[in-house]
N, C-alpha and C positions, 0 to 999 in steps of 0.2 A: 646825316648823309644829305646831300645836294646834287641835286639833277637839275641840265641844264633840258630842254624839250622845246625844237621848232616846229611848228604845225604849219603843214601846208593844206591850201584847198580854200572852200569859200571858208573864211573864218574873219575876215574885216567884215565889218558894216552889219554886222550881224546878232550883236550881243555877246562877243565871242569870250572878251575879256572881262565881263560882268557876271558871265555866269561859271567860270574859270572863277572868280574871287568868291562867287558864290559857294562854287565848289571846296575849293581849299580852305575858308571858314570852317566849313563842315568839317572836312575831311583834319583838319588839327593842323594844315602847312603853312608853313613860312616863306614867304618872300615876293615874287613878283612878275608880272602880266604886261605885256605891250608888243602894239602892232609895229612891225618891222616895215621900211619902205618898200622892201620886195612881196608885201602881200601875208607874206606870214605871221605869227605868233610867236612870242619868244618868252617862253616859263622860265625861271628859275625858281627852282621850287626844295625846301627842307624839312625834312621829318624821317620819320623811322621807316624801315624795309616796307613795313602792311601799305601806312600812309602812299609809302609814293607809290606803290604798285597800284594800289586801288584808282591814286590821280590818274596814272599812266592809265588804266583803261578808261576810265572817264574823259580824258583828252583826245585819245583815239576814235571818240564817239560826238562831242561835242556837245554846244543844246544842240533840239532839233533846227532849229535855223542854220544850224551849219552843216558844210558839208569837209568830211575831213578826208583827203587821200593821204598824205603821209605822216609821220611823227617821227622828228631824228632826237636818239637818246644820247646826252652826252653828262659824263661827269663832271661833275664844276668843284668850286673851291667854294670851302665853308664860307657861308655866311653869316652875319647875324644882324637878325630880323626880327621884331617884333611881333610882326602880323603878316599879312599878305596884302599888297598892295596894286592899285591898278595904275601904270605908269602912263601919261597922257603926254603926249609931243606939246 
């Protein structure tokens, strides 16, 4: 399964997509992390029902350095991914 997930709120400049990889290491997901020019976070993220549930609250929360007001959930299309990766402009 593949979930697509935009984070709004303070979440640039903040560690946001480090500890996002951090996280998804952990958590067993596949795929990938990058700041959008409008400010937000953009996951795409794959693994089992538990997996992405568990991310999905862990994204809602952030590190503490961020501050998160929204999370928009979208399904995506299978990917295949290795690892979880941090994408850099």
């Amino acid at each position: 399964m593949t979930k697509q997930f935009f984070i709004y709120g303070r979440v640039q400049g903040v560690g946001f997509r480090y500890f996002t990889w951090k996280e998804a290491e952990k958590l067993g997901i596949k795929g990938t992390v990058r700041n959008r020019d409008d400010g937000s976070v953009e996951v795409i993220a794959q693994g089992d029902d538990t997996q992405l549930r568990a991310f999905d609250q862990w994204l809602r929360q952030g590190p503490r350095t961020a501050n998160v007001i929204r999370v928009v959930v979208n399904d995506h299309r299978q990917i295949t991914a290795k690892n979880f990766s941090i994408i850099h402009r």
